[in-house]
Every structure is written in C-alpha cells, then in structure tokens.
N, C-alpha and C positions, 0 to 999 in steps of 0.2 A: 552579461546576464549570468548572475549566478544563484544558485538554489543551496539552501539548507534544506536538508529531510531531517526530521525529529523522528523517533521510534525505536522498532526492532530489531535485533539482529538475534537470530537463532540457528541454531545449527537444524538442517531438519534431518530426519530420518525418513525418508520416504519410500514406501511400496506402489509399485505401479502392478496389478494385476490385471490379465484380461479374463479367466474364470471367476465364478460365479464365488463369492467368499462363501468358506466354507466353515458356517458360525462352530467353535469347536471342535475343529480340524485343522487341516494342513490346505496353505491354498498355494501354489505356484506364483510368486512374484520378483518382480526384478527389486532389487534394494539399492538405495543408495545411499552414502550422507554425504553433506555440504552445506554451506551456506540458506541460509532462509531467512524471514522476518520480513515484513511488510514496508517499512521502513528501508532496510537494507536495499531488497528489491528493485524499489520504487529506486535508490541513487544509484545501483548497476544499471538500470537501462537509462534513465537521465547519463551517465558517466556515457554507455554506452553508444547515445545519441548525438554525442560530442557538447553536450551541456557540463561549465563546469559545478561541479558538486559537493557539499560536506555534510557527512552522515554524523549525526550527534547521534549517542547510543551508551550504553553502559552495556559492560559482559565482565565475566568473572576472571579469576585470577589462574584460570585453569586452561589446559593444552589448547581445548576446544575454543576458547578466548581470543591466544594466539595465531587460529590456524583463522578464524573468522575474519579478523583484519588483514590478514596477510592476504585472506580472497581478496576482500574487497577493492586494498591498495593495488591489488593487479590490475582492478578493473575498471584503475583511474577515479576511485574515490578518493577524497581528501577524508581522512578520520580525525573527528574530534569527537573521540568515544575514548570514554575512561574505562580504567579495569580493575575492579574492586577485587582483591585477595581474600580468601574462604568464602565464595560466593561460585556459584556454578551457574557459566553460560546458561541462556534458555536452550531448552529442545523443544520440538515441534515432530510427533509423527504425524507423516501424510500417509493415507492409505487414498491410493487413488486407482478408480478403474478406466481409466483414459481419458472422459466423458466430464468426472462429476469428482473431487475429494472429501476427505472427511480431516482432520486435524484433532488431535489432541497435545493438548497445550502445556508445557511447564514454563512458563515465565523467567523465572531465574533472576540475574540480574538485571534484567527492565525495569525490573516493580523499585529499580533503584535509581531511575532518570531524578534530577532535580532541577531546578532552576539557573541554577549557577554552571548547570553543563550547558546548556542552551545559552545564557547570556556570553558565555565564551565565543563563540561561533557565530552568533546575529549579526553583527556589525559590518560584517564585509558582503553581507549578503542582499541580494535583493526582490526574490522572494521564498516563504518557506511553508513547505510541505510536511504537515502532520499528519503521520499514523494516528487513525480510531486508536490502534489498541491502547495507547499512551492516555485516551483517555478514558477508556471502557476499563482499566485497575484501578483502582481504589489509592494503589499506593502511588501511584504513576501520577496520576489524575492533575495533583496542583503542578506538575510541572509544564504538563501538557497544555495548560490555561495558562500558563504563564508565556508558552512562546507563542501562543497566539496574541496574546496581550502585548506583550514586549514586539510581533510584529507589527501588530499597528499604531503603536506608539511610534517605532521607526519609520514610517510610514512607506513598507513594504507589505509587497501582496500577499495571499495567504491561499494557501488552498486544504482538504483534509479529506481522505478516505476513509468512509463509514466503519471498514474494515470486517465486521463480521456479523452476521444477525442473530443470531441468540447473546450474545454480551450484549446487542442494543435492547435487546426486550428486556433486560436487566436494567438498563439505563436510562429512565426514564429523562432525566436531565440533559441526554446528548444535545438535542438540540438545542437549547438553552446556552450548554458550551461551545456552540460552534456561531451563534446567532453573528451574522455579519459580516464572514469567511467571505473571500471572495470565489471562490468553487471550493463546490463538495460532491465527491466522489462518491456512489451508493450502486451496488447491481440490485433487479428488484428485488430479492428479499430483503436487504438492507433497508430497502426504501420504503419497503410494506412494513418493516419494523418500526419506521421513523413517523412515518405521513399515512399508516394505515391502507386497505386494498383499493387498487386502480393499475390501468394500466400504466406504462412507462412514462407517457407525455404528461399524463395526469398527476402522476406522483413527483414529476424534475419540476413543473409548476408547482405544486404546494410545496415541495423543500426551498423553490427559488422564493418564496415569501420571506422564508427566514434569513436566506442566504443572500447571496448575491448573483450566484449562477448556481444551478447546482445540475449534474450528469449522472442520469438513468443506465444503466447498463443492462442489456439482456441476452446477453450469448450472444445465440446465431440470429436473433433477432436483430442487432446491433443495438447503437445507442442512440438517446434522447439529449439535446441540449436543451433547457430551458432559464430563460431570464425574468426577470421581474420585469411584465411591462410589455415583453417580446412574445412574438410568436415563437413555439418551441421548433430547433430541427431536428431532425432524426440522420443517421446515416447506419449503413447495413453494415452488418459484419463483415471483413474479406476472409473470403474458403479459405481454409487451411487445414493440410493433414491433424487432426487432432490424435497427439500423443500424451500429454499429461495438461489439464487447465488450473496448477501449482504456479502462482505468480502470473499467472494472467493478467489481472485486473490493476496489476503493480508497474507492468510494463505499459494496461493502455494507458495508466495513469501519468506515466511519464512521457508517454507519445504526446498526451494530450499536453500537460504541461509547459516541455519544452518547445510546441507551435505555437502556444497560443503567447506564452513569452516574448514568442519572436515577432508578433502584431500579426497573427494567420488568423484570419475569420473563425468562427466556432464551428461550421461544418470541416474547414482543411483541419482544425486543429481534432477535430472527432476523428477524420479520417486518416490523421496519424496514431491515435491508441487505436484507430482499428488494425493497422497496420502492424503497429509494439506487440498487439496484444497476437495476432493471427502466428507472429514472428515465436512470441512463447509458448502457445499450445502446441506447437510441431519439436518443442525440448521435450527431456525430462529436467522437471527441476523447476525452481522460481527464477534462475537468473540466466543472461544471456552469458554466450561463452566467451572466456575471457581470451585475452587479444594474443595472439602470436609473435 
C-alpha cells in the first residue's frame, strides 16, 4: 500500500497565545516556525503511521525550500517535490489560541504544481490524496484535476480534503472537481460551504451524492461517515489535552486513510483520524514529531 499526497508545503509561522489578542498591541505568544501545508501534513502522519508515502509539491529556490524537505525526508517521506529558483517557499501564519486558529496565507511556489510533477510520482502508487488548496488556486487548479483524472485512469483510489471554507465559498465548482472521489474529507464549515446548512449526518449524506464516501468532521463532537446508499456512522472524538488544533484535520485524515487502506470498516477507520487527530491537538505545530 502506497499513497501519493499532491499539495502543500509551507513553512508556517505560528503563534500559539492563551490571552485575549490584543487588536493593536502587544499580546504574549509562543512562536514558532517549521514545516506546514496541508498536503505535507497529511504525508508526515501517513509516513508517521508506518504508511509508505510520496509528497509531490513544489517550493522555491530558497533556504526555507531546503530546510522544508529536509523536515519532511526525516520523517520518512519520499519527496517528489521540485524546486523552482527566484520563487519563494509558501508561508503560512497561524495565530492560534489553543482551541480554534486563524491562517494567513502566501502561496508561494504551490501556485506552480503542474501536471507533469504528478505524472512523475503516480505510477508506483496506489492510492492518492489531494490537498483542497491545489484546487481552490486558480493557478494550481488544472493540475490538481489532473491527478485526480490521471488517478482514475490508473485505476487507483482517490481521496481529497476540502481544505479551507472561505476559498470554498469562492469556488463554486469544487464539487464538480472532486465529483467521483472516492472520500472527501470536510469539517463542518467546509461542508456548510459545499452542501449548504445541516447538521454533520445530513451534510456527509448530501456530499456522498457526489462522491463516493464523503467524512463530516466536528471537533469534540467527532465525526460522521456517510455512503451513498448507507446508513451514516458517527464516532466521538477521543479527549485529548488540546494545545494547538494546527494540522488536525491533516493527521485525522491520514488515520483515516491509512485504516481504511488496510480493509478496516469505516467506524475502525474514523476511530483511527480520531485517534491522529487527538494525537495532534496535544503538539504545537501541524506535524507529528520526527523520529529519534
């Protein structure tokens, strides 16, 4: 079993604060920077899972470029990520207050994924995992349709995380591009942006019309599996100290992923991103820690 992830790699800058931001002042925060991107993510906990994995990705010709892959190959990814020279890695700050983050986004060399970086990498693979953001840019966009196209032509599975809900409200064709996926990954505001208001059961049913499976996320509520056809399950969240919720949703995407790969029912396999995911909110940071 092996997985290709398409998407992001960013470097993030992240502030974790527990006061009250203080708009126009000074607020006490811890800082960090590393490794980020939804994409990336999503192949450190697969990597970390003992799934093997290859991140396709573009970043720039610069330090930050360097230092990004050099995380990643720590952490047992296989890199088929090019590095375009006078382009600058993405950043990403997170401001986050333990609970809930915020993101603002520089793209960088993402908006430079093509076709031909993905057709590199598919062949050995058996199935792949697309980052939203890959298709929520403009510039991104035809590649992103491309490795979904070029995987079911190969006739591997496919899965895709919604990724962010305001660039879906911008995109009114998402679904259109994803139509067929075999899962799709959405927490509910993603899903309210996709399938409009309802709770979780009710939104994983109308995205599984389009889809094939598609998975409701709700925090502490947990998540929603539903099928076209099937009755929806649900499974809770597991407690966990919540320290940063940065790469959450990337790690239960990879819990989920790599069970259901392995022929685990759709409740074992939810009750492994519950598990990824419980495992991330107790870091700072979106990736799990690299190995010793």
């Amino acid at each position: 079993m092996s997985v290709v992830v398409v998407g992001d790699v960013v470097t993030d800058v992240l502030a974790v604060h527990t006061e009250p931001l203080a708009i126009g002042s000074d607020t006490p925060a811890q800082v960090t920077t590393g490794g980020g991107g939804s994409g990336a993510n999503t192949a450190a906990w697969l990597a970390a899972l003992g799934v093997p994995v290859t991140l396709v990705a573009v970043v720039g010709g610069d330090q930050a470029g360097e230092a990004r892959i050099a995380e990643l190959k720590a952490a047992g990814v296989r890199c088929a990520v090019r590095r375009v020279d006078a382009t600058a890695t993405g950043t990403v700050v997170v401001v986050s207050d333990g609970t809930e983050r915020t993101m603002l986004c520089d793209r960088g060399a993402n908006l430079l994924l093509t076709a031909a970086d993905v057709d590199a990498a598919l062949p050995a693979a058996d199935h792949l995992h697309l980052s939203g953001y890959t298709l929520l840019d403009e510039r991104s966009r035809p590649a992103g349709r491309h490795a979904l196209a070029a995987a079911v032509a190969a006739g591997i599975t496919t899965s895709v995380d919604a990724a962010s809900a305001a660039p879906l409200r911008r995109a009114p064709g998402f679904l259109s591009w994803v139509r067929g996926t075999d899962l799709l990954f959405a927490n509910l505001d993603e899903a309210a942006a996709l399938a409009g208001a309802g709770a979780a059961a009710e939104l994983a049913t109308r995205l599984a019309a389009g889809v094939r499976n598609a998975v409701v996320k709700s925090g502490p509520a947990g998540a929603v599996w539903a099928t076209a056809g099937a009755v929806p399950v649900h499974v809770p969240a597991i407690p966990a100290p919540m320290v940063d919720p940065t790469g959450a949703g990337d790690a239960f995407a990879a819990g989920v992923i790599g069970a259901w790969l392995g022929g685990r029912t759709r409740i074992d396999a939810l009750l492994a991103g519950a598990e990824a995911g419980a495992r991330a909110v107790s870091l700072v940071g979106g990736r799990p820690p690299l190995p010793l």
